[in-house]
mmCIF file of the N, C-alpha and C atoms, coordinates in Angstrom:
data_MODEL
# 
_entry.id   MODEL 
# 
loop_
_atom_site.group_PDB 
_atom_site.id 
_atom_site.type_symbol 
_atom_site.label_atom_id 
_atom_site.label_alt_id 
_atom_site.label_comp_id 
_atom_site.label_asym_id 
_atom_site.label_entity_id 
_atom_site.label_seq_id 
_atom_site.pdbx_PDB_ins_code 
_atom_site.Cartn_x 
_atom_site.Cartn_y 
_atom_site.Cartn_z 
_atom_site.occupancy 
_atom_site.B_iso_or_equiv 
_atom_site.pdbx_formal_charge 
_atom_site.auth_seq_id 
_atom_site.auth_comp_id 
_atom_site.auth_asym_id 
_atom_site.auth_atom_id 
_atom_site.pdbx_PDB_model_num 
ATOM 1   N N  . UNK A 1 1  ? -6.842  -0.322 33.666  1.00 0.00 ? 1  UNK A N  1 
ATOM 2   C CA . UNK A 1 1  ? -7.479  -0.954 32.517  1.00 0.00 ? 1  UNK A CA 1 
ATOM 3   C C  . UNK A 1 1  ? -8.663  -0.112 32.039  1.00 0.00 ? 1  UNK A C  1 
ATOM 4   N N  . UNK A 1 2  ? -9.610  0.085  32.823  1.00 0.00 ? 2  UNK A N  1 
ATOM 5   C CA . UNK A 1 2  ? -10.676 1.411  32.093  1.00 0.00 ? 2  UNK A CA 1 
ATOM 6   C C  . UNK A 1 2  ? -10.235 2.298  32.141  1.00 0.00 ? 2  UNK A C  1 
ATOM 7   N N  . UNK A 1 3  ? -8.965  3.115  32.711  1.00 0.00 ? 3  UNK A N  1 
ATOM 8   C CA . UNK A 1 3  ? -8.443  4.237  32.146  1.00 0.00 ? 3  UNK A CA 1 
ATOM 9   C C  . UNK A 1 3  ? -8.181  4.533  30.521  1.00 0.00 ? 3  UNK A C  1 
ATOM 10  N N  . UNK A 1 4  ? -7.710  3.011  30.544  1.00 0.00 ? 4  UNK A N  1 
ATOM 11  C CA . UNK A 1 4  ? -7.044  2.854  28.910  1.00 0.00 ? 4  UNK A CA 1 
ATOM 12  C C  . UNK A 1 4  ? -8.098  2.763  28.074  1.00 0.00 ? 4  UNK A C  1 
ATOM 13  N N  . UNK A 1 5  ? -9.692  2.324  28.217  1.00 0.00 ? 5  UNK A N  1 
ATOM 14  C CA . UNK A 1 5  ? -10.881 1.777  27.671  1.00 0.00 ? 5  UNK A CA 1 
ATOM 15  C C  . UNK A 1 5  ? -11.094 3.336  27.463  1.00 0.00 ? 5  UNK A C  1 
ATOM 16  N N  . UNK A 1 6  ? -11.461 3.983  28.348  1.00 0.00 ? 6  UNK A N  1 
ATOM 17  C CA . UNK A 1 6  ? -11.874 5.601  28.192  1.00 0.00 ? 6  UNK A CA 1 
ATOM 18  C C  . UNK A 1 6  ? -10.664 6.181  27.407  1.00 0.00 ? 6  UNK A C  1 
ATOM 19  N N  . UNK A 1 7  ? -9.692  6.693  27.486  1.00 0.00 ? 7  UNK A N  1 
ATOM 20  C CA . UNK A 1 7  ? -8.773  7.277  27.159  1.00 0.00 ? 7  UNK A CA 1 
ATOM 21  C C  . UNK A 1 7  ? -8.869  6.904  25.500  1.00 0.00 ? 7  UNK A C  1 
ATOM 22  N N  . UNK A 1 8  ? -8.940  5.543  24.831  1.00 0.00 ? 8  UNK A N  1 
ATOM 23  C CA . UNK A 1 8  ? -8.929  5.312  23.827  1.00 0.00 ? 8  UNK A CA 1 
ATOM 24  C C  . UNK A 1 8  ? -10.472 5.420  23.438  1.00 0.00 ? 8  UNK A C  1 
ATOM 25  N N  . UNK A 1 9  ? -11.617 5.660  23.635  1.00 0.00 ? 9  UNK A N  1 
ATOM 26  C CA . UNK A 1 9  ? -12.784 5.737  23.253  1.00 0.00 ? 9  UNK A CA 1 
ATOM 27  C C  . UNK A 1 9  ? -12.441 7.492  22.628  1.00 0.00 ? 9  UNK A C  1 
ATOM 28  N N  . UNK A 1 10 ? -12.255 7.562  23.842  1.00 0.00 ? 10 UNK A N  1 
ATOM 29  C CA . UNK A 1 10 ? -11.649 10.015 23.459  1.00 0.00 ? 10 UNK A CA 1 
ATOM 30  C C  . UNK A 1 10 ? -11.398 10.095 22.622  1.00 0.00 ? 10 UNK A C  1 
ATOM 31  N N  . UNK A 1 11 ? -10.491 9.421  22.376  1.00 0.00 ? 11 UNK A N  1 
ATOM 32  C CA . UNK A 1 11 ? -9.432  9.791  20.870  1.00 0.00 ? 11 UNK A CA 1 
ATOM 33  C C  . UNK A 1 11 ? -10.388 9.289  19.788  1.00 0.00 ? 11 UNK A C  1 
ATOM 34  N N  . UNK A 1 12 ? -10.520 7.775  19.750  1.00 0.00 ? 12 UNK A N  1 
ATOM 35  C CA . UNK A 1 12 ? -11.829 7.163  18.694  1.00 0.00 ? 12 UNK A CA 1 
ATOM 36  C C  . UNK A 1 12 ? -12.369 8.369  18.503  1.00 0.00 ? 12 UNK A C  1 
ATOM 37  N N  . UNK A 1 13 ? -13.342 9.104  19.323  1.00 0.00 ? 13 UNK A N  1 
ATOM 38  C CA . UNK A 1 13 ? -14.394 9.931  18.815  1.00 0.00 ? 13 UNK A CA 1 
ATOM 39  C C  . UNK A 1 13 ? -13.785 11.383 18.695  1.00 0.00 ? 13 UNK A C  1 
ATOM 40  N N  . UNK A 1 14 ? -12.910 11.878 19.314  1.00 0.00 ? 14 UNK A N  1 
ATOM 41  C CA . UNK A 1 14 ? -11.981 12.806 18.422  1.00 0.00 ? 14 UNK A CA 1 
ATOM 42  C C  . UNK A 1 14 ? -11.182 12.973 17.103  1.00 0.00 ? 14 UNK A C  1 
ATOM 43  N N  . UNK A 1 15 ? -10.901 12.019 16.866  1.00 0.00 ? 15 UNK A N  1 
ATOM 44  C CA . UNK A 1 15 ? -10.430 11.295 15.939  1.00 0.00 ? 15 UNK A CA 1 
ATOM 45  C C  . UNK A 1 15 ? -11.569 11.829 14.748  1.00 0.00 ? 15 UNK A C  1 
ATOM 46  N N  . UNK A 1 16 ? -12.281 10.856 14.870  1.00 0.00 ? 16 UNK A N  1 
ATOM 47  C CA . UNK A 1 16 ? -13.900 10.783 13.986  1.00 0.00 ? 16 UNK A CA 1 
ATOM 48  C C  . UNK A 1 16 ? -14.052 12.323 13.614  1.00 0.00 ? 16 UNK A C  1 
ATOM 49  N N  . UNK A 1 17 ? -14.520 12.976 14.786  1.00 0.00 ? 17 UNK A N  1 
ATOM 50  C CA . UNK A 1 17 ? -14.684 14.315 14.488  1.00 0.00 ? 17 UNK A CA 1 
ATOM 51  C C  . UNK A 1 17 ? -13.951 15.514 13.910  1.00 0.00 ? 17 UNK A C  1 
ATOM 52  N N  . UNK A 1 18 ? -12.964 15.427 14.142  1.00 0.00 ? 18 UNK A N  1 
ATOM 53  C CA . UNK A 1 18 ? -11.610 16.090 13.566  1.00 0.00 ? 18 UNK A CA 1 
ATOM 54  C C  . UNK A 1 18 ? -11.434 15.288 11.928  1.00 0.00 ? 18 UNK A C  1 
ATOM 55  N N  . UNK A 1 19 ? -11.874 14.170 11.489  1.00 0.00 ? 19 UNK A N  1 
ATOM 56  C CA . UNK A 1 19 ? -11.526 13.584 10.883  1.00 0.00 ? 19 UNK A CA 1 
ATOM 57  C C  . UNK A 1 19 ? -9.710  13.198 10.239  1.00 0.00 ? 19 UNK A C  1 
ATOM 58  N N  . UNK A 1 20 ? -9.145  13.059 11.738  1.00 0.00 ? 20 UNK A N  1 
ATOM 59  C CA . UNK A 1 20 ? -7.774  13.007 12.326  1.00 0.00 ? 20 UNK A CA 1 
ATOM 60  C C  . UNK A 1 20 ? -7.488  11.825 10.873  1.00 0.00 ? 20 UNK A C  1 
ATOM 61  N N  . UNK A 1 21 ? -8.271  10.631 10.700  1.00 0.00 ? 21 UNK A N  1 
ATOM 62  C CA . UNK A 1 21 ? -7.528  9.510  10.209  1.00 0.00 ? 21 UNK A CA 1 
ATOM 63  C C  . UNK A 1 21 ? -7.964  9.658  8.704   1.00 0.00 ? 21 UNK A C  1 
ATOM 64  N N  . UNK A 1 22 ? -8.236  10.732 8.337   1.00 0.00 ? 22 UNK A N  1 
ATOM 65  C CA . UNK A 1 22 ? -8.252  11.145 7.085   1.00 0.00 ? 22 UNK A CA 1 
ATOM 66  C C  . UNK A 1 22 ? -6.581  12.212 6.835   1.00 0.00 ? 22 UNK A C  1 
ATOM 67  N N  . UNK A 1 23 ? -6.862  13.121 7.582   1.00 0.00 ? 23 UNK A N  1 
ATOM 68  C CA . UNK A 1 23 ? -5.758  13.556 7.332   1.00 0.00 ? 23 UNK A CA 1 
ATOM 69  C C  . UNK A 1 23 ? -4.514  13.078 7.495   1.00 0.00 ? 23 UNK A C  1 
ATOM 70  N N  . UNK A 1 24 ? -4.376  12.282 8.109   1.00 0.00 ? 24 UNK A N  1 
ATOM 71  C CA . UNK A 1 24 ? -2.761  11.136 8.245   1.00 0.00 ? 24 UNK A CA 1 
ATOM 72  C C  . UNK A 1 24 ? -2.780  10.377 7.239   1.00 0.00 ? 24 UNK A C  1 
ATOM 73  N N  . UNK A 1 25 ? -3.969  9.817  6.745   1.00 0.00 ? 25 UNK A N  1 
ATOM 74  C CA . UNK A 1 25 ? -3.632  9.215  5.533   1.00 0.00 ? 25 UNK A CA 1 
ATOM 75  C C  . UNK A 1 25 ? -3.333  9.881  4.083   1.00 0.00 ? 25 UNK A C  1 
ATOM 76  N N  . UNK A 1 26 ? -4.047  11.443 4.154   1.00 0.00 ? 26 UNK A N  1 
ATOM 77  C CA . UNK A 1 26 ? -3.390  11.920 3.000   1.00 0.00 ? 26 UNK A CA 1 
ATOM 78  C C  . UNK A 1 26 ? -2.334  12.285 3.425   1.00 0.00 ? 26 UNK A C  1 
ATOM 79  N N  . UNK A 1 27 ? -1.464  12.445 4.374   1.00 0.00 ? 27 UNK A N  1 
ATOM 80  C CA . UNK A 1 27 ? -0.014  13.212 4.687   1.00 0.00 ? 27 UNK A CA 1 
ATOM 81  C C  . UNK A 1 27 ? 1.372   11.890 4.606   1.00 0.00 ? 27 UNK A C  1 
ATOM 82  N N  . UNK A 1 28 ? 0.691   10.974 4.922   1.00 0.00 ? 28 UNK A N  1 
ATOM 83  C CA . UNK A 1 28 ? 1.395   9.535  4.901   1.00 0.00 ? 28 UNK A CA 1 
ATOM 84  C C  . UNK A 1 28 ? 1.441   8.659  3.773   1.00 0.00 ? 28 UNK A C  1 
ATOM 85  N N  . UNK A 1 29 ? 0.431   8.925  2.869   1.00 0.00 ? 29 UNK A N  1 
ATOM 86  C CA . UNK A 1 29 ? 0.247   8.114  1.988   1.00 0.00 ? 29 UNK A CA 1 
ATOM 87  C C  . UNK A 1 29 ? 0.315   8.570  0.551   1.00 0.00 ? 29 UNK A C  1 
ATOM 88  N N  . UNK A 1 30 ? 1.049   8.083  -0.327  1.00 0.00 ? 30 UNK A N  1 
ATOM 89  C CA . UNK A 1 30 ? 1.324   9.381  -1.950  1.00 0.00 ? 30 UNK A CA 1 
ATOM 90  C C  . UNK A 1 30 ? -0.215  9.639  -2.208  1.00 0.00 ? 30 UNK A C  1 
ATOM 91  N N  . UNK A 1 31 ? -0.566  10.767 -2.858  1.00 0.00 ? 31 UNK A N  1 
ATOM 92  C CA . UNK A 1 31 ? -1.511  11.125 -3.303  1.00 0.00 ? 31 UNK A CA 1 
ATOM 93  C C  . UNK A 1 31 ? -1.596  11.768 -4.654  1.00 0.00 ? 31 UNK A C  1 
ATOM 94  N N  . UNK A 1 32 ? -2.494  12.317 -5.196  1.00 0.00 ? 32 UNK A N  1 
ATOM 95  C CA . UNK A 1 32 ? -2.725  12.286 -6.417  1.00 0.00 ? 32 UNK A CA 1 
ATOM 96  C C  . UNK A 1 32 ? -1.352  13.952 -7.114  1.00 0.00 ? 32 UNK A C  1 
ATOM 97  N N  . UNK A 1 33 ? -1.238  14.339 -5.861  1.00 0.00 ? 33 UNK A N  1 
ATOM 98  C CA . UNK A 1 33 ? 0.062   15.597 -6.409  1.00 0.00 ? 33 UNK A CA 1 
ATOM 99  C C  . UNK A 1 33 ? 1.582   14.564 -6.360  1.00 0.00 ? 33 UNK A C  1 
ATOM 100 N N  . UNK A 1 34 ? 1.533   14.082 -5.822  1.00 0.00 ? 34 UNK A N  1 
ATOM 101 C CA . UNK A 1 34 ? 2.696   13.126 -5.498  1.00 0.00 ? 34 UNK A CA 1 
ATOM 102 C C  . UNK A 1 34 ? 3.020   12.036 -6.509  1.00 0.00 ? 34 UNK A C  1 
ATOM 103 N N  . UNK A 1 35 ? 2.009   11.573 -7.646  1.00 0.00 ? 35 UNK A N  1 
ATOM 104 C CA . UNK A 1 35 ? 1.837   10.736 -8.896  1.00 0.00 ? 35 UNK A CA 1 
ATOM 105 C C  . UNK A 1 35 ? 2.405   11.800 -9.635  1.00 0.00 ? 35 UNK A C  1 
ATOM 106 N N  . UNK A 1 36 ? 1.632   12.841 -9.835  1.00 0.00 ? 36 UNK A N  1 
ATOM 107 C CA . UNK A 1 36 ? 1.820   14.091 -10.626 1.00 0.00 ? 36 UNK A CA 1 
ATOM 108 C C  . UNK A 1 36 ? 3.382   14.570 -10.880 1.00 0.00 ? 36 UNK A C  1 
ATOM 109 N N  . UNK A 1 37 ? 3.899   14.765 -9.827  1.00 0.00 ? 37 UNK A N  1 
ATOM 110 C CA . UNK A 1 37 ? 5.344   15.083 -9.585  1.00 0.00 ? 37 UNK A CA 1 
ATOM 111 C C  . UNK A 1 37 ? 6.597   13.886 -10.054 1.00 0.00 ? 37 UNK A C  1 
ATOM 112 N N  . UNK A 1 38 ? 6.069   12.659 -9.889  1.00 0.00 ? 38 UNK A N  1 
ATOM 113 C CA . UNK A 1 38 ? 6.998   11.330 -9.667  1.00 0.00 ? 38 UNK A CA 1 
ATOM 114 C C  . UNK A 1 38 ? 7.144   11.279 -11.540 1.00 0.00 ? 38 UNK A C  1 
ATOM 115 N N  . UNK A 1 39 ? 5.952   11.741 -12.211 1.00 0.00 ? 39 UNK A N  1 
ATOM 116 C CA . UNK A 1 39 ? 5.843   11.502 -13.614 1.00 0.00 ? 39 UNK A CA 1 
ATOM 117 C C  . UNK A 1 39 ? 6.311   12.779 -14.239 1.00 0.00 ? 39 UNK A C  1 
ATOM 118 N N  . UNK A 1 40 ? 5.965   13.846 -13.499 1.00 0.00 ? 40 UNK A N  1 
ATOM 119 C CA . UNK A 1 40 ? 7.279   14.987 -14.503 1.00 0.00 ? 40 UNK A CA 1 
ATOM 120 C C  . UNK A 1 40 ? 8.856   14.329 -14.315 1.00 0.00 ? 40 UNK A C  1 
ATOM 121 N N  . UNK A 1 41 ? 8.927   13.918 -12.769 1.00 0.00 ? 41 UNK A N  1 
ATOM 122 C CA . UNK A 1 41 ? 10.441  13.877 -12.917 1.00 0.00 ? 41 UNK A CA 1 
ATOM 123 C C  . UNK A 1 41 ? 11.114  13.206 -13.642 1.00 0.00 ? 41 UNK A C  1 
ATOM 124 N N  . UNK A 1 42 ? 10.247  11.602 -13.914 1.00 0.00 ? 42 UNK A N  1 
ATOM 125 C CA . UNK A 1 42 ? 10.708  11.121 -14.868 1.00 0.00 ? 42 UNK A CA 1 
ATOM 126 C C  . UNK A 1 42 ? 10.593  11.519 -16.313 1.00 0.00 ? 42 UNK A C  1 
ATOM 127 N N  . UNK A 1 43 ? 9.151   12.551 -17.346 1.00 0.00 ? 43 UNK A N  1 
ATOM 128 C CA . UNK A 1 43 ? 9.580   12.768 -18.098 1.00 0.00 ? 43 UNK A CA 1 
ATOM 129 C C  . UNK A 1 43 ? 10.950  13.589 -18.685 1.00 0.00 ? 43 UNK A C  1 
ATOM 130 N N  . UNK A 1 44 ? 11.347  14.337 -17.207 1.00 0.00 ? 44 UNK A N  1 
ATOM 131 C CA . UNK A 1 44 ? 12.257  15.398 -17.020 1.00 0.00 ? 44 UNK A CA 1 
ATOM 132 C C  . UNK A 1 44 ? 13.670  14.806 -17.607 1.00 0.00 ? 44 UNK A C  1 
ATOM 133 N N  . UNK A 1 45 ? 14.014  13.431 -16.598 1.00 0.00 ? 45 UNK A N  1 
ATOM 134 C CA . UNK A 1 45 ? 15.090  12.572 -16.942 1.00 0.00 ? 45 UNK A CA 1 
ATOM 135 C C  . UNK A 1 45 ? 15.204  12.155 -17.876 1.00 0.00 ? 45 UNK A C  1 
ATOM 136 N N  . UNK A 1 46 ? 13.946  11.973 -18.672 1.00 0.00 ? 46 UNK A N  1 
ATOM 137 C CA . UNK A 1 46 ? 14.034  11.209 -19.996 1.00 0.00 ? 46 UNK A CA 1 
ATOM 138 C C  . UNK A 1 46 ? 14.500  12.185 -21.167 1.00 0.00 ? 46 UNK A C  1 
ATOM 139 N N  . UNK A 1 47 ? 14.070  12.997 -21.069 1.00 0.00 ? 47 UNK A N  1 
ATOM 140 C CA . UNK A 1 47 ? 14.204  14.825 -21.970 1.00 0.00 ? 47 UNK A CA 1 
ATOM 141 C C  . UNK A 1 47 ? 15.932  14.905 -21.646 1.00 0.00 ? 47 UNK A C  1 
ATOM 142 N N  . UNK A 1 48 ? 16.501  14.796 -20.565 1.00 0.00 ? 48 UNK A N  1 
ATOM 143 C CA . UNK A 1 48 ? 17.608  14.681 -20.158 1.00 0.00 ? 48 UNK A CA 1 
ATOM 144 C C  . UNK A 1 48 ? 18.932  13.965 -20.928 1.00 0.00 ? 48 UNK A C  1 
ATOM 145 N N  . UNK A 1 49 ? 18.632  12.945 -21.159 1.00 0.00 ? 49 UNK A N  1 
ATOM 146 C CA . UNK A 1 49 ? 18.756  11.834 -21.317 1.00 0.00 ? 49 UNK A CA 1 
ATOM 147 C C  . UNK A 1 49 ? 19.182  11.928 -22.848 1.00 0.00 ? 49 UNK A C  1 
ATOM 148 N N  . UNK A 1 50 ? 17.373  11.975 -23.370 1.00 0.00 ? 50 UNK A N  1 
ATOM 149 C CA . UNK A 1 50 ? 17.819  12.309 -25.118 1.00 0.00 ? 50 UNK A CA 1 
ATOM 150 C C  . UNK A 1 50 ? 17.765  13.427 -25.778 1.00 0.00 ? 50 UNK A C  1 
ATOM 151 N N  . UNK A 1 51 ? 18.524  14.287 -25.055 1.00 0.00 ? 51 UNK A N  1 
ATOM 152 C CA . UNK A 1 51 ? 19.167  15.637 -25.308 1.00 0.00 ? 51 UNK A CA 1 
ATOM 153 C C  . UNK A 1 51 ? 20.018  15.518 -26.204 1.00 0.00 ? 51 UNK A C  1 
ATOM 154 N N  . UNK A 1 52 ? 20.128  16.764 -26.475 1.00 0.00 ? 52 UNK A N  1 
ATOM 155 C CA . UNK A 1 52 ? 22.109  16.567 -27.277 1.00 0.00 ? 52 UNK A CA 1 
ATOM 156 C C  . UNK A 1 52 ? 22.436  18.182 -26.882 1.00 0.00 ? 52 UNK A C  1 
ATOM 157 N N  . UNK A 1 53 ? 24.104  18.328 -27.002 1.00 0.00 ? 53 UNK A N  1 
ATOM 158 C CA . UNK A 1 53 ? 24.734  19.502 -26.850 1.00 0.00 ? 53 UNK A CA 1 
ATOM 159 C C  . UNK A 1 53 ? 23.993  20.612 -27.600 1.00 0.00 ? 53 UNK A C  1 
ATOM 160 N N  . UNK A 1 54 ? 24.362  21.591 -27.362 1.00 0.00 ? 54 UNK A N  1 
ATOM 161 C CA . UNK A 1 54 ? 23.912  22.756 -28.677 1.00 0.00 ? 54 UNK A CA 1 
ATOM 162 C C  . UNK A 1 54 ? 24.593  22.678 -30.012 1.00 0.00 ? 54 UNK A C  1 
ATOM 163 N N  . UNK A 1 55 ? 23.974  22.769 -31.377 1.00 0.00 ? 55 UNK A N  1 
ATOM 164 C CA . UNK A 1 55 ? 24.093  22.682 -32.132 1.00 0.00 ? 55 UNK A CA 1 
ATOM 165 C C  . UNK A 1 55 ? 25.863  23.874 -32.450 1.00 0.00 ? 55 UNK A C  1 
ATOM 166 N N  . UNK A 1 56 ? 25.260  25.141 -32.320 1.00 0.00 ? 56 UNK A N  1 
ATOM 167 C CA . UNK A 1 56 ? 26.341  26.372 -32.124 1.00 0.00 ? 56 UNK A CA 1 
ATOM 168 C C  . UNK A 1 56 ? 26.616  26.450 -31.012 1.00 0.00 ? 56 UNK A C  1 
ATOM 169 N N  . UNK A 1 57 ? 27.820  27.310 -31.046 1.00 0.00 ? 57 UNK A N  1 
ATOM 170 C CA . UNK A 1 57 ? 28.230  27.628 -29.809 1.00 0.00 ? 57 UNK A CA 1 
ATOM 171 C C  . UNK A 1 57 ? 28.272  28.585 -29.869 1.00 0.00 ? 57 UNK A C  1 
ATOM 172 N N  . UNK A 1 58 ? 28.744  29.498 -28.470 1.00 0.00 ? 58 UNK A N  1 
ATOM 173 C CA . UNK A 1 58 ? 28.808  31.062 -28.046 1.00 0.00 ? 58 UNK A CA 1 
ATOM 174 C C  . UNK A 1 58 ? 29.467  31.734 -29.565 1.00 0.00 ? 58 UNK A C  1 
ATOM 175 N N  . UNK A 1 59 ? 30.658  31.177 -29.439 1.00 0.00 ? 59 UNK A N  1 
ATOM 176 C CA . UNK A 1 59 ? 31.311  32.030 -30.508 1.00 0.00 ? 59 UNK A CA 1 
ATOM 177 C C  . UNK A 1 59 ? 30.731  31.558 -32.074 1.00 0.00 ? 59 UNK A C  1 
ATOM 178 N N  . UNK A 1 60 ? 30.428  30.542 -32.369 1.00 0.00 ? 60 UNK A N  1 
ATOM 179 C CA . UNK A 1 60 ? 29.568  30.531 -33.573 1.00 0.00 ? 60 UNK A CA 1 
ATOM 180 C C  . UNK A 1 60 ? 28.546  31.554 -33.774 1.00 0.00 ? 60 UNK A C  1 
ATOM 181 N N  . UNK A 1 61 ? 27.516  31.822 -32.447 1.00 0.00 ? 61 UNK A N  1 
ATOM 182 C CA . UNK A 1 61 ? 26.730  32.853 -32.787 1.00 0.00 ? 61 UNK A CA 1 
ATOM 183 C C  . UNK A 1 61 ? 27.215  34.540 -32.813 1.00 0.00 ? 61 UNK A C  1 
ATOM 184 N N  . UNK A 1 62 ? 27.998  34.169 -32.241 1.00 0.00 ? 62 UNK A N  1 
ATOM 185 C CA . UNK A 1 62 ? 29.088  36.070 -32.320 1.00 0.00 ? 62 UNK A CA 1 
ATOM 186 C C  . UNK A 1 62 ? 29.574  36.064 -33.894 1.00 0.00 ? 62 UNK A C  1 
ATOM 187 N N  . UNK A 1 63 ? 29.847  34.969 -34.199 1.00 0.00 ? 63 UNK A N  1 
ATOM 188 C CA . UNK A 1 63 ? 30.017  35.324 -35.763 1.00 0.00 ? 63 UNK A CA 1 
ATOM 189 C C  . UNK A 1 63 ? 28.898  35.137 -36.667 1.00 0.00 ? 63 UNK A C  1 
ATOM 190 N N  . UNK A 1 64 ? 27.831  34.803 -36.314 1.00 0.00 ? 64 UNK A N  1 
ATOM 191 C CA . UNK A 1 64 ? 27.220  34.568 -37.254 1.00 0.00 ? 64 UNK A CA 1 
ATOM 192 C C  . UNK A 1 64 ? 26.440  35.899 -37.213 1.00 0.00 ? 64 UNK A C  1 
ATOM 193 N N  . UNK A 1 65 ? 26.358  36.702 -35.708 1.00 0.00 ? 65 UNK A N  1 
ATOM 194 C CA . UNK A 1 65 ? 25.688  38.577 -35.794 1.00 0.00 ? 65 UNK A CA 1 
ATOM 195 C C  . UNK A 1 65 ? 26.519  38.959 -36.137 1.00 0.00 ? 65 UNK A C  1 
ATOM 196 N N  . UNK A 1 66 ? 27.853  39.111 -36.657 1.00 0.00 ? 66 UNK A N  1 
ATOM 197 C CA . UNK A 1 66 ? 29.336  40.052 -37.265 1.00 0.00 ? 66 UNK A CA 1 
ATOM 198 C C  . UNK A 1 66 ? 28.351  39.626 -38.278 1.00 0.00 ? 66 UNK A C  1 
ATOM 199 N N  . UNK A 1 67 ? 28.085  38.676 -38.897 1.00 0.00 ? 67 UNK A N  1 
ATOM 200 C CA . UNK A 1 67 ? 28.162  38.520 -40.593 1.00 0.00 ? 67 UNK A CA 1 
ATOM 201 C C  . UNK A 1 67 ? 26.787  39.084 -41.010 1.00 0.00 ? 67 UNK A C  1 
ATOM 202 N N  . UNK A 1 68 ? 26.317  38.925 -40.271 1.00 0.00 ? 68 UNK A N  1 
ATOM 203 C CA . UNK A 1 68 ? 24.484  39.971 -40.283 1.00 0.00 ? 68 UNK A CA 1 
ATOM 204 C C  . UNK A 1 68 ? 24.598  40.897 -40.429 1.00 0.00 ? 68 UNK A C  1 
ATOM 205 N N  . UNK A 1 69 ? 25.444  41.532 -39.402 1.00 0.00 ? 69 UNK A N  1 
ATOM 206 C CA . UNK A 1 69 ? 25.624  43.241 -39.493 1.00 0.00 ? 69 UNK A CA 1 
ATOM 207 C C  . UNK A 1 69 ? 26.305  43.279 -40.614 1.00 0.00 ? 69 UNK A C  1 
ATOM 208 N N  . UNK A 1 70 ? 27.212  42.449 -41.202 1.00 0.00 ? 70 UNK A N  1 
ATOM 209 C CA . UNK A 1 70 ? 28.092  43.309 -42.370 1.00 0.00 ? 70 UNK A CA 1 
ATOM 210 C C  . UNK A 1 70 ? 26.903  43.978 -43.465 1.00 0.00 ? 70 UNK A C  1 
ATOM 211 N N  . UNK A 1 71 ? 25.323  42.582 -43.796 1.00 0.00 ? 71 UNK A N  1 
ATOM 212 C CA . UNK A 1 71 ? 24.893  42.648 -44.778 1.00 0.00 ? 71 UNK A CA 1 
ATOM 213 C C  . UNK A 1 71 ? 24.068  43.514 -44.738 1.00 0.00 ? 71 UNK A C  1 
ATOM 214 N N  . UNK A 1 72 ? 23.550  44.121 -43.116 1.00 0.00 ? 72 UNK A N  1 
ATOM 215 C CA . UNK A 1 72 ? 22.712  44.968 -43.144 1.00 0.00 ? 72 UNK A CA 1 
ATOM 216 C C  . UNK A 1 72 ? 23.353  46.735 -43.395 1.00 0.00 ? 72 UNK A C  1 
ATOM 217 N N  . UNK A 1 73 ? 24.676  46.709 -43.525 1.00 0.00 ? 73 UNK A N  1 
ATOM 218 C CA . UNK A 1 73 ? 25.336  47.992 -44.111 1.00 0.00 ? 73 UNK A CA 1 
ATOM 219 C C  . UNK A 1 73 ? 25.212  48.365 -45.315 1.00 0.00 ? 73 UNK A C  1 
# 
C-alpha cells in the first residue's frame, strides 16, 4: 500500500515537471491543426461535389491548335 502511495506521488511530480499531462492531451485530443485539416477536407468534398466535367476535351483541344496554326501561316 505505500509502495503504491510513493510510486504514484513519482509520477505526480514527474509528470508536473516533464509537463507529461500536457503533452497527452495535445496528442489525444483534436487540436487547433486538426480543426484546420477536418475544414479543408470538407471544403475539398464540397469543390468535389460541385464540379463539372471539362468543358473540351483532349481532342477538342488538338483541334482547336490545328486551327491556330493554320491562321498563324
Amino acid at each position: 500500500m505505500l509502495q503504491k502511495l510513493v510510486i504514484n506521488k513519482i509520477i505526480n511530480l514527474l509528470s508536473k515537471n516533464f509537463k507529461l499531462f500536457k503533452l497527452m492531451k495535445y496528442v489525444e485530443e483534436p487540436n487547433e491543426l486538426d480543426h484546420k485539416v477536418l475544414e479543408l477536407e470538407n471544403r475539398i468534398l464540397k469543390l468535389e461535389k460541385d464540379s463539372h466535367p471539362p468543358i473540351f476535351t483532349k481532342k477538342d483541344k488538338e483541334d482547336i491548335e490545328k486551327r491556330l496554326d493554320l491562321f498563324k501561316k
